[in-house]
N, CA, C and O atoms as a GROMACS GRO file, in nm:
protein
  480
    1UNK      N    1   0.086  -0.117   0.000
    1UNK     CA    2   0.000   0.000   0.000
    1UNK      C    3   0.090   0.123   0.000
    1UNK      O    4   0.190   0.152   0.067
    2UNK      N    5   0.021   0.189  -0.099
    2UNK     CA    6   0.122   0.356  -0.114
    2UNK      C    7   0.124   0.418   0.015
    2UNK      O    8   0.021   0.420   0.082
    3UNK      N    9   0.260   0.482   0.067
    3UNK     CA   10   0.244   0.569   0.184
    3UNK      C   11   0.076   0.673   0.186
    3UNK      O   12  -0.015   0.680   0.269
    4UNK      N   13   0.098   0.735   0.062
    4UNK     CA   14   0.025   0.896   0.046
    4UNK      C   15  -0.111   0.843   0.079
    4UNK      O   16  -0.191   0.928   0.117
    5UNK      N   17  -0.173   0.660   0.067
    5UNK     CA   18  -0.286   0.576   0.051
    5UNK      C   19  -0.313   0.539   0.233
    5UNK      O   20  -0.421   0.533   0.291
    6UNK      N   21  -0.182   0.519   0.289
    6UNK     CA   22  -0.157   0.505   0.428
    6UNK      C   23  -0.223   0.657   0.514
    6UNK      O   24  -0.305   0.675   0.604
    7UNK      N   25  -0.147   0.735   0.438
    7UNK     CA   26  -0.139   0.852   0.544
    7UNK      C   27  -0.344   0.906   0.515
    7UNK      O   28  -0.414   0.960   0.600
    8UNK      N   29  -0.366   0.886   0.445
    8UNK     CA   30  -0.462   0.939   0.426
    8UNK      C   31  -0.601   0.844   0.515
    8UNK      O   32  -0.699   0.896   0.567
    9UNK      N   33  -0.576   0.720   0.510
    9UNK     CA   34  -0.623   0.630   0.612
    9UNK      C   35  -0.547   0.649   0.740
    9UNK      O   36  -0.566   0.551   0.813
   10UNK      N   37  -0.498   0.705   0.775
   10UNK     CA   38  -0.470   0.746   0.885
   10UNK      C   39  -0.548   0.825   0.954
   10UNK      O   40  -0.618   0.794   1.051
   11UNK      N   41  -0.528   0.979   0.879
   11UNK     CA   42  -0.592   1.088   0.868
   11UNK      C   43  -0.768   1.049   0.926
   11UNK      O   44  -0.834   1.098   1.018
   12UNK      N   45  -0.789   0.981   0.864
   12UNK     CA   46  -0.955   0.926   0.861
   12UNK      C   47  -0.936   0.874   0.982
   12UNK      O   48  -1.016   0.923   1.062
   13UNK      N   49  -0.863   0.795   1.030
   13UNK     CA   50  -0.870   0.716   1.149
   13UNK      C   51  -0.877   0.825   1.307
   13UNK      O   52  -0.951   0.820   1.406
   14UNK      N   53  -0.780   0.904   1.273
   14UNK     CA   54  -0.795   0.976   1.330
   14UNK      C   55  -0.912   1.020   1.344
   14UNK      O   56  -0.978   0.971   1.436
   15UNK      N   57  -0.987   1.143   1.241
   15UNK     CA   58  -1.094   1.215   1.296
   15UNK      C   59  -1.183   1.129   1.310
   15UNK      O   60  -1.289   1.184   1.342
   16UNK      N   61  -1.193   0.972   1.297
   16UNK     CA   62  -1.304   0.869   1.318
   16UNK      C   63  -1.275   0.833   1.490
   16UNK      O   64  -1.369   0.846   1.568
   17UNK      N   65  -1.170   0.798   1.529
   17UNK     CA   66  -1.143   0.792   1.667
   17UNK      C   67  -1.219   0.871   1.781
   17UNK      O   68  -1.253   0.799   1.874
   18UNK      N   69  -1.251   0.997   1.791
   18UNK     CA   70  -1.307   1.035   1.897
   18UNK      C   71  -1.445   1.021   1.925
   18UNK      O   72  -1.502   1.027   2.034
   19UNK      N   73  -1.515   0.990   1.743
   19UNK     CA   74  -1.646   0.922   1.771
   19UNK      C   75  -1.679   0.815   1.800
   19UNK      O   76  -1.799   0.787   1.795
   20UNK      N   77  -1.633   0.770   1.820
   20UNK     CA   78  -1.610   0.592   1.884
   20UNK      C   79  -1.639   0.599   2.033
   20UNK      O   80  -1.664   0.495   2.094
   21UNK      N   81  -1.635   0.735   2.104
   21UNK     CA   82  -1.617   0.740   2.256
   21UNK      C   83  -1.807   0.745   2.284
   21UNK      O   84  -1.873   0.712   2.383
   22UNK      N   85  -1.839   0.786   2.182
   22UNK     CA   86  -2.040   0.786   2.153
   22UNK      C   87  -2.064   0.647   2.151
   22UNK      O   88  -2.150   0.630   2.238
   23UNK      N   89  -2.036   0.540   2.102
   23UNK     CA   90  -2.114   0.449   2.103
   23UNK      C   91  -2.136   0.352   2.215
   23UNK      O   92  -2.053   0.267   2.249
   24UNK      N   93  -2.221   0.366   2.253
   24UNK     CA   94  -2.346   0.269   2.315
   24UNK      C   95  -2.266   0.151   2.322
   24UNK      O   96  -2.271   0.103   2.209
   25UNK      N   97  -2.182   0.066   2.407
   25UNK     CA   98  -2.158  -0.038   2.424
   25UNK      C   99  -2.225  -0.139   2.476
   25UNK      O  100  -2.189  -0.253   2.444
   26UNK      N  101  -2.302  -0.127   2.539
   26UNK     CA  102  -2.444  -0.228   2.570
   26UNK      C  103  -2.554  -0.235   2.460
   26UNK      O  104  -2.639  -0.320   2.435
   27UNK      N  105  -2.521  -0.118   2.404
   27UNK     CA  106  -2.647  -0.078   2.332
   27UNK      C  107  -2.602  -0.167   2.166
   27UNK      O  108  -2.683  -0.193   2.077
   28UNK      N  109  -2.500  -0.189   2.167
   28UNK     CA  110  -2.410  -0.252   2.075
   28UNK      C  111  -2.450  -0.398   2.020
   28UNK      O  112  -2.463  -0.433   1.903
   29UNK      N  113  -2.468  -0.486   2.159
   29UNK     CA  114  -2.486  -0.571   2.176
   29UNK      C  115  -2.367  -0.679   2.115
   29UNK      O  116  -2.391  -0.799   2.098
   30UNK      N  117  -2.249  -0.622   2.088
   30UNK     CA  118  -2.154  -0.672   2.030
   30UNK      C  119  -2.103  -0.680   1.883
   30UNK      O  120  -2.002  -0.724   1.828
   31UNK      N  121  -2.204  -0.626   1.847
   31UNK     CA  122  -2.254  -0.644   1.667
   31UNK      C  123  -2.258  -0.505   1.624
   31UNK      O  124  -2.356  -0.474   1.555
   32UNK      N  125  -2.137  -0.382   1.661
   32UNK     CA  126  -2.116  -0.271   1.654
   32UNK      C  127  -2.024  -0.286   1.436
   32UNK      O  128  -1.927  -0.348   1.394
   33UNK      N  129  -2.127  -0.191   1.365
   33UNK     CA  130  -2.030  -0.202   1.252
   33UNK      C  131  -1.972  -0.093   1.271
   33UNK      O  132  -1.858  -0.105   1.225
   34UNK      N  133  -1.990   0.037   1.326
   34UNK     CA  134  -1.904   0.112   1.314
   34UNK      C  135  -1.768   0.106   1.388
   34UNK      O  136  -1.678   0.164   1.328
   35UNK      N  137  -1.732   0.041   1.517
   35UNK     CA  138  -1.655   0.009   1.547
   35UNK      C  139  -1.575  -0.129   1.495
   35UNK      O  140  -1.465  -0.167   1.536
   36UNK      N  141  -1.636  -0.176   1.423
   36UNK     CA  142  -1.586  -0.315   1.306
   36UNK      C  143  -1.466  -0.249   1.231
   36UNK      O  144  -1.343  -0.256   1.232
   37UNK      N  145  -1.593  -0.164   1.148
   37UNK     CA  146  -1.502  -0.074   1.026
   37UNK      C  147  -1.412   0.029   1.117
   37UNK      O  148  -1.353   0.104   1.040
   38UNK      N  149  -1.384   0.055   1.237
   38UNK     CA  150  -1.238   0.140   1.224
   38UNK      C  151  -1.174  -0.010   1.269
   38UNK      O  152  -1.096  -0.051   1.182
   39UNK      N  153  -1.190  -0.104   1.385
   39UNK     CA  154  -1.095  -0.200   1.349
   39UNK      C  155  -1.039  -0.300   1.231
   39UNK      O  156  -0.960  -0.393   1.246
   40UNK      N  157  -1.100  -0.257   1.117
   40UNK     CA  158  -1.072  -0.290   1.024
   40UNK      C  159  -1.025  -0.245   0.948
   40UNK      O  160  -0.969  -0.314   0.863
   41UNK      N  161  -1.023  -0.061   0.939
   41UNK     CA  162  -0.933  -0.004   0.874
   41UNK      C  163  -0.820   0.034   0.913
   41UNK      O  164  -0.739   0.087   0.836
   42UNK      N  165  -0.791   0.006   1.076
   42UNK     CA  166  -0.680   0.004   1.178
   42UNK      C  167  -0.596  -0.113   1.113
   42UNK      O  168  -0.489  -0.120   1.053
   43UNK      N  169  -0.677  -0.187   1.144
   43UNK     CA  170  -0.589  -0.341   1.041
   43UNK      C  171  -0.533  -0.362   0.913
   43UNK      O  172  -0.434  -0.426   0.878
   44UNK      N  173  -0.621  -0.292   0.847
   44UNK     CA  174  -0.570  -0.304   0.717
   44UNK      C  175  -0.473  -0.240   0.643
   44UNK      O  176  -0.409  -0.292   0.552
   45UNK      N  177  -0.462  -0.106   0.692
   45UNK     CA  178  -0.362  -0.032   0.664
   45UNK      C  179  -0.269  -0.030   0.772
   45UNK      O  180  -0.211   0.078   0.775
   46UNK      N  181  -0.240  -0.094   0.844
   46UNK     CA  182  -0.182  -0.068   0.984
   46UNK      C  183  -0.097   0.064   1.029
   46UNK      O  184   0.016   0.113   1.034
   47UNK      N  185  -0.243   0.085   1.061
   47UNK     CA  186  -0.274   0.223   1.137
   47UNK      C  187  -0.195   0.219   1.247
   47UNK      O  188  -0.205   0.108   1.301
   48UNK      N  189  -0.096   0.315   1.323
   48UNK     CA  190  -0.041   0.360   1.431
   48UNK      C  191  -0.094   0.486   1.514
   48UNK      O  192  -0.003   0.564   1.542
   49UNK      N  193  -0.239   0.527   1.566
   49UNK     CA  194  -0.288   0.637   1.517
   49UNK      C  195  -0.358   0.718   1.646
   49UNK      O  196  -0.464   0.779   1.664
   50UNK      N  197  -0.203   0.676   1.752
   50UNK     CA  198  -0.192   0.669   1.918
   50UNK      C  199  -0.290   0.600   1.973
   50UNK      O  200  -0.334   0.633   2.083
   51UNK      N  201  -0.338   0.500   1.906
   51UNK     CA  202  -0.437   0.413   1.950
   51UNK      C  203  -0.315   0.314   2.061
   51UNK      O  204  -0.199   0.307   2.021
   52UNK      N  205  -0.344   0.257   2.169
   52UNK     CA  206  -0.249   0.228   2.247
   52UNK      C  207  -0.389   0.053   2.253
   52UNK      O  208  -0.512   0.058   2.252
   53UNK      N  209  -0.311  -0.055   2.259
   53UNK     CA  210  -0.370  -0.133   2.309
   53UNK      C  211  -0.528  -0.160   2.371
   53UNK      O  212  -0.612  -0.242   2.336
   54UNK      N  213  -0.532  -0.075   2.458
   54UNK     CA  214  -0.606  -0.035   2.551
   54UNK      C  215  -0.765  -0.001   2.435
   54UNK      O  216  -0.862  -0.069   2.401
   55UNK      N  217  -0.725   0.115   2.413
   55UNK     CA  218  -0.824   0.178   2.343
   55UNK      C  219  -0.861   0.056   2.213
   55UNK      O  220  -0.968   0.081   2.157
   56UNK      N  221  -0.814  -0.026   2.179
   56UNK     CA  222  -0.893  -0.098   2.091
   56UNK      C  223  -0.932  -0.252   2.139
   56UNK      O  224  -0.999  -0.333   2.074
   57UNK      N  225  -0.860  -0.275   2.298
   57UNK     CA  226  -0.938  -0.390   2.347
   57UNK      C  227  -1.081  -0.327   2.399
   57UNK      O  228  -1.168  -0.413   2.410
   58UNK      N  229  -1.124  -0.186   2.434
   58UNK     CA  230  -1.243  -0.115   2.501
   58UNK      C  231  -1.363  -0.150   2.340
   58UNK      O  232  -1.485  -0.161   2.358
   59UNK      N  233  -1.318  -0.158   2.238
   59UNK     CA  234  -1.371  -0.207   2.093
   59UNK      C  235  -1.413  -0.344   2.058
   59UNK      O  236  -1.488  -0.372   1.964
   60UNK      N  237  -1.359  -0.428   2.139
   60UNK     CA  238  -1.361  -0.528   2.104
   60UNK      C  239  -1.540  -0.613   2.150
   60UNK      O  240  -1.619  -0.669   2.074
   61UNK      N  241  -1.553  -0.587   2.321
   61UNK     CA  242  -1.666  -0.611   2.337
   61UNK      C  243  -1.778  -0.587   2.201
   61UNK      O  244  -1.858  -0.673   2.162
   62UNK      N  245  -1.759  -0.444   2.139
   62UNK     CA  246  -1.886  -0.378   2.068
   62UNK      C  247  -1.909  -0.485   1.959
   62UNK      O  248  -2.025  -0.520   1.935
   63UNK      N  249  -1.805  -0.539   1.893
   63UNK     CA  250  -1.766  -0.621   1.771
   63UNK      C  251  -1.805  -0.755   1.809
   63UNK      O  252  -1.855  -0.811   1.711
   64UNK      N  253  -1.801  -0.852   1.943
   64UNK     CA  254  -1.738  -0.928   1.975
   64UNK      C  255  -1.808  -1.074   1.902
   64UNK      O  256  -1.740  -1.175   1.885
   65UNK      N  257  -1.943  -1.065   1.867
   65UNK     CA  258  -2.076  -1.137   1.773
   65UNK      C  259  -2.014  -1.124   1.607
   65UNK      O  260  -2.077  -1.186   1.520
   66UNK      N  261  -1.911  -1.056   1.573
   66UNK     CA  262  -1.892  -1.074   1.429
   66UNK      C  263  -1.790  -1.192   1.418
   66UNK      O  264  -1.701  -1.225   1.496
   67UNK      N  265  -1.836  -1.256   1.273
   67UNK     CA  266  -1.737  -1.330   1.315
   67UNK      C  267  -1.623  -1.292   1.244
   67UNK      O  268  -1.551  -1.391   1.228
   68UNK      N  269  -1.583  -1.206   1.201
   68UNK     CA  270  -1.420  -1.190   1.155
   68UNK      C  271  -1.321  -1.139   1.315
   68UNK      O  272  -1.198  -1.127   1.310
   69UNK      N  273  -1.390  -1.118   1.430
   69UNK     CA  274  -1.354  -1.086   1.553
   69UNK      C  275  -1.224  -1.153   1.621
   69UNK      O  276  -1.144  -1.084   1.683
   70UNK      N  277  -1.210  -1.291   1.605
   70UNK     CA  278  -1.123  -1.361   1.642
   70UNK      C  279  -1.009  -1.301   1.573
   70UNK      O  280  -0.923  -1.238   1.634
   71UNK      N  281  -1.006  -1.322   1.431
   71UNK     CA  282  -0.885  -1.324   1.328
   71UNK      C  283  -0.824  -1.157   1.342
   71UNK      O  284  -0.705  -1.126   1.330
   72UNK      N  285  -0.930  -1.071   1.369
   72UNK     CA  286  -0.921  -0.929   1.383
   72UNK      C  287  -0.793  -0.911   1.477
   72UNK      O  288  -0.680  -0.864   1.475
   73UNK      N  289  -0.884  -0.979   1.562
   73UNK     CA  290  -0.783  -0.948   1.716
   73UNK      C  291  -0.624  -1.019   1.686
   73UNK      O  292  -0.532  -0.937   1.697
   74UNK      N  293  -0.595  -1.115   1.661
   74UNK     CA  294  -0.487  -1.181   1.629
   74UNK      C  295  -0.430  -1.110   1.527
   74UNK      O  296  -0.316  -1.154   1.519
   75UNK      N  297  -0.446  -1.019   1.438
   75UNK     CA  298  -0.368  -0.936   1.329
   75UNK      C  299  -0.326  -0.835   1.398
   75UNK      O  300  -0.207  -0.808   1.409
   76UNK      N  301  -0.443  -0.752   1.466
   76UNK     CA  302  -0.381  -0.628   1.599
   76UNK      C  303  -0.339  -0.703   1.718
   76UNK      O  304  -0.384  -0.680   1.831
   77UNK      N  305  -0.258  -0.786   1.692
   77UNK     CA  306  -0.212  -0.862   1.848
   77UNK      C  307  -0.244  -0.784   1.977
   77UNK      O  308  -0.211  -0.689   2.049
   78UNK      N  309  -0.321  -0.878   1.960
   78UNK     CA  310  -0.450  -0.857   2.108
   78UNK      C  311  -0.476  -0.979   2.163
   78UNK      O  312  -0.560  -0.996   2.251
   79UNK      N  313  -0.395  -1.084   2.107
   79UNK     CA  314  -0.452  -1.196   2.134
   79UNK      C  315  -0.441  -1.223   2.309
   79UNK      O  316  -0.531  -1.251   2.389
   80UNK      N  317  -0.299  -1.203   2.330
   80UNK     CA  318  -0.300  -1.222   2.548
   80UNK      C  319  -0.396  -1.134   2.606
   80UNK      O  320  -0.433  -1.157   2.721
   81UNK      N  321  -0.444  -1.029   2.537
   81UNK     CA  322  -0.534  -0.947   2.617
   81UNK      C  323  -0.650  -1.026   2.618
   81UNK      O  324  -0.711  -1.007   2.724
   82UNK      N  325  -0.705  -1.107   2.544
   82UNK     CA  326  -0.834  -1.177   2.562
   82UNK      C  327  -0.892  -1.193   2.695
   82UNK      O  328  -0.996  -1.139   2.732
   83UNK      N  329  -0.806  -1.284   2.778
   83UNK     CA  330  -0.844  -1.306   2.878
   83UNK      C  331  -0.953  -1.211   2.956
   83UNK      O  332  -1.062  -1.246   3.000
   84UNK      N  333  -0.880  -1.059   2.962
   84UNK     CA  334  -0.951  -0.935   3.019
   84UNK      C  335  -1.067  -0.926   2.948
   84UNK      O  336  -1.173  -0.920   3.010
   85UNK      N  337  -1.066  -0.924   2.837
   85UNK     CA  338  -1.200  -0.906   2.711
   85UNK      C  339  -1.292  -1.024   2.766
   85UNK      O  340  -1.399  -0.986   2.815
   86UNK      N  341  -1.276  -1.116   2.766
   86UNK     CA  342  -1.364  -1.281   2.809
   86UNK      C  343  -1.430  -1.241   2.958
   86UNK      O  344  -1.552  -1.240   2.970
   87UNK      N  345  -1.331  -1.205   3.084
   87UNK     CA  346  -1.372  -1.126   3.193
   87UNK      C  347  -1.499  -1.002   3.186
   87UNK      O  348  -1.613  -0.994   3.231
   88UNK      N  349  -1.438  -0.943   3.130
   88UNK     CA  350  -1.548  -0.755   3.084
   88UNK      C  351  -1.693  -0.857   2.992
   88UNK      O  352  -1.800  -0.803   2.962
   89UNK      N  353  -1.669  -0.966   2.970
   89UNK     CA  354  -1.822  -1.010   2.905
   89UNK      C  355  -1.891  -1.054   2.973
   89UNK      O  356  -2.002  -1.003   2.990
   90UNK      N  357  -1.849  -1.172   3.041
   90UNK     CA  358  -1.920  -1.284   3.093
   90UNK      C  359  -1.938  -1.195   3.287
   90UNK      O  360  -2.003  -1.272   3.357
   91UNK      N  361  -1.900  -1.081   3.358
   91UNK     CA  362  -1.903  -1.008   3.391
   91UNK      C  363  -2.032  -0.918   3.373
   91UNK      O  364  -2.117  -0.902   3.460
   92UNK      N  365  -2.034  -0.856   3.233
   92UNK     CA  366  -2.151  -0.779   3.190
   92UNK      C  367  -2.291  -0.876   3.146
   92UNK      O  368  -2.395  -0.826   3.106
   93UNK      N  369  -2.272  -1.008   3.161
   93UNK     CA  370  -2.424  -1.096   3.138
   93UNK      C  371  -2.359  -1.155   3.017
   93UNK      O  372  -2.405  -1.259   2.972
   94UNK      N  373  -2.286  -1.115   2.976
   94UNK     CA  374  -2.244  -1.158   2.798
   94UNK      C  375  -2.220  -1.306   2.768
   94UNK      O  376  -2.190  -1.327   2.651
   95UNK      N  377  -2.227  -1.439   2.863
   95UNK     CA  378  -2.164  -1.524   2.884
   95UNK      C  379  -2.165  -1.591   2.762
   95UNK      O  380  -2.086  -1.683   2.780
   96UNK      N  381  -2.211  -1.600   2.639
   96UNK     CA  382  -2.206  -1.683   2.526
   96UNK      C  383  -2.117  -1.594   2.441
   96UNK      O  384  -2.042  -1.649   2.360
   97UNK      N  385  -2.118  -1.491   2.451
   97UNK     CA  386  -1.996  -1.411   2.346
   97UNK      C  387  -1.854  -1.457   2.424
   97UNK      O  388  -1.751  -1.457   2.356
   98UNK      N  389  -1.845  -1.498   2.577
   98UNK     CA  390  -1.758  -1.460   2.660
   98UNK      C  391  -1.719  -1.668   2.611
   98UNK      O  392  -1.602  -1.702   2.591
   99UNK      N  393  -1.800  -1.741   2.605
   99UNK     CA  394  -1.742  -1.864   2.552
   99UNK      C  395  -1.720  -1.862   2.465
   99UNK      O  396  -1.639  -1.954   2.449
  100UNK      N  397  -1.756  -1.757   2.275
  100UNK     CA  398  -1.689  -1.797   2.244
  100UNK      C  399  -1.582  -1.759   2.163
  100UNK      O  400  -1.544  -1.800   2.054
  101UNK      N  401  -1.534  -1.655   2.257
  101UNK     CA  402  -1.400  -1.561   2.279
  101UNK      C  403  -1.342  -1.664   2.325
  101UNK      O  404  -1.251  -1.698   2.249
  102UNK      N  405  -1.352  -1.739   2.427
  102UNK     CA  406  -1.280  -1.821   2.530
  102UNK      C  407  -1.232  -1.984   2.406
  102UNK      O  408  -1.117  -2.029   2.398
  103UNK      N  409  -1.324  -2.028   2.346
  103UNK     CA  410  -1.270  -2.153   2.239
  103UNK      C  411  -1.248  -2.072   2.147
  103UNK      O  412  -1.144  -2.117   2.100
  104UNK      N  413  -1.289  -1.934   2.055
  104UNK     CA  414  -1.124  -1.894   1.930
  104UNK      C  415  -1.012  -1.910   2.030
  104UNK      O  416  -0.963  -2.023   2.037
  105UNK      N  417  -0.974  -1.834   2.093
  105UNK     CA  418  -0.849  -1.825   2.176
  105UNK      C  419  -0.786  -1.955   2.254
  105UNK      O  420  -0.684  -1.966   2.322
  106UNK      N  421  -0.882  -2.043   2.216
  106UNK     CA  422  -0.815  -2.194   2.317
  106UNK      C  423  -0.838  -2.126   2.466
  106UNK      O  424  -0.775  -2.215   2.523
  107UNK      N  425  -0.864  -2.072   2.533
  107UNK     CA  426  -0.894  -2.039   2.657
  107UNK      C  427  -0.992  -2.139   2.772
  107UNK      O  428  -1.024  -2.119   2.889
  108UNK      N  429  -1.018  -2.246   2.685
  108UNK     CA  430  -1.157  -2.310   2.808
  108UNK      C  431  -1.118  -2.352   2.862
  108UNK      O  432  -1.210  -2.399   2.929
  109UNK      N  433  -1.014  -2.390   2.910
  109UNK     CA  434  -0.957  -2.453   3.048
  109UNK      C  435  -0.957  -2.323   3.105
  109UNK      O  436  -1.014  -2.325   3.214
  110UNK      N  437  -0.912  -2.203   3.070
  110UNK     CA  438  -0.920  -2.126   3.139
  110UNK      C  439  -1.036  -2.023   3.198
  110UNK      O  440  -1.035  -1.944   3.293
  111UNK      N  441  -1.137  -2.058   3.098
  111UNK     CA  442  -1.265  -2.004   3.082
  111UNK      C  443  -1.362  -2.072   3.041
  111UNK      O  444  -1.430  -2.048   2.941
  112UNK      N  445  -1.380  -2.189   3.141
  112UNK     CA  446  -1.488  -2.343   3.134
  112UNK      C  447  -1.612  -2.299   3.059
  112UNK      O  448  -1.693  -2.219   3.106
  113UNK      N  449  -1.624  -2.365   2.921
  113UNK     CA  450  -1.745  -2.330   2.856
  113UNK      C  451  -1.879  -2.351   2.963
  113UNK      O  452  -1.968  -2.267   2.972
  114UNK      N  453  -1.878  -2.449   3.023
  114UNK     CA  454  -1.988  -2.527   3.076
  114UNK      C  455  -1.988  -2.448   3.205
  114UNK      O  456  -2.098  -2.455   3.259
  115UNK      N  457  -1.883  -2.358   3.287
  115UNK     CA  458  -1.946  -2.280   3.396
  115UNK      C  459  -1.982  -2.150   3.285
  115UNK      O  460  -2.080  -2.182   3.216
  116UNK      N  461  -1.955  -2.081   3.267
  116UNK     CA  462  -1.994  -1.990   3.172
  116UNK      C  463  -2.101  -1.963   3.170
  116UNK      O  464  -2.149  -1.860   3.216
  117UNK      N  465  -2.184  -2.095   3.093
  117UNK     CA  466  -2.319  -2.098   3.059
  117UNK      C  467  -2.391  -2.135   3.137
  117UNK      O  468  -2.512  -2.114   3.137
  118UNK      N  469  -2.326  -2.201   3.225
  118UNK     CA  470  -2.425  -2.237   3.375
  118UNK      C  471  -2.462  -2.121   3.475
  118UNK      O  472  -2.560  -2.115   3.550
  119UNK      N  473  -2.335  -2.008   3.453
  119UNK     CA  474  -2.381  -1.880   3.486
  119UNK      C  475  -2.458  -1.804   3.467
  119UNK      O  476  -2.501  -1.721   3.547
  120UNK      N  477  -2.507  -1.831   3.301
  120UNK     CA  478  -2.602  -1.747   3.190
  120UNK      C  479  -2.754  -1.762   3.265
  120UNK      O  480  -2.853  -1.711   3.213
   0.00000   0.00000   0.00000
């Protein structure tokens, strides 16, 4: 990808970033496209765009029902952060998004499908 093609997806990323702090994360229900499409244009152009870790595991819940979500996270290596993401679900009532965050990631020993849902 051309720099001038980069910088300009950047640019976008940027002034797209502070609207992201509006959306409704419950209200989301996990199945957020607008927060899809900036983690996807974060990804694709690999965006650096003082987005720090942090700020795009707080994204991940909104997304967490799509399924390109897994593969997402593993391109923006996010993958050790899961754990916290699997926690912040099954925490918020989420327990079936929160299992199956927990089997992409190989996590069910660490995040027992079967208490999970026995929680639900």
């Amino acid at each position: 990808i051309d720099d001038d093609v980069k910088e300009r997806a950047k640019a976008i990323a940027e002034e797209w970033k502070p609207k992201l702090n509006d959306i409704n994360v419950d209200g989301s229900n996990g199945n957020s496209l607008e927060a899809h499409a900036f983690l996807q244009l974060v990804a694709t152009f690999g965006i650096d765009s003082g987005l720090v870790q942090d700020d795009l595991l707080k994204l991940i819940p909104m997304v967490c029902r799509r399924r390109q979500t897994a593969d997402l996270c593993r391109f923006l290596g996010l993958s050790e952060k899961m754990p916290g993401v699997i926690n912040v679900l099954a925490n918020s009532g989420r327990h079936i998004d929160a299992v199956n965050l927990a089997i992409s990631f190989e996590l069910s020993e660490q995040f027992s499908p079967v208490s999970l849902l026995n929680s639900y």
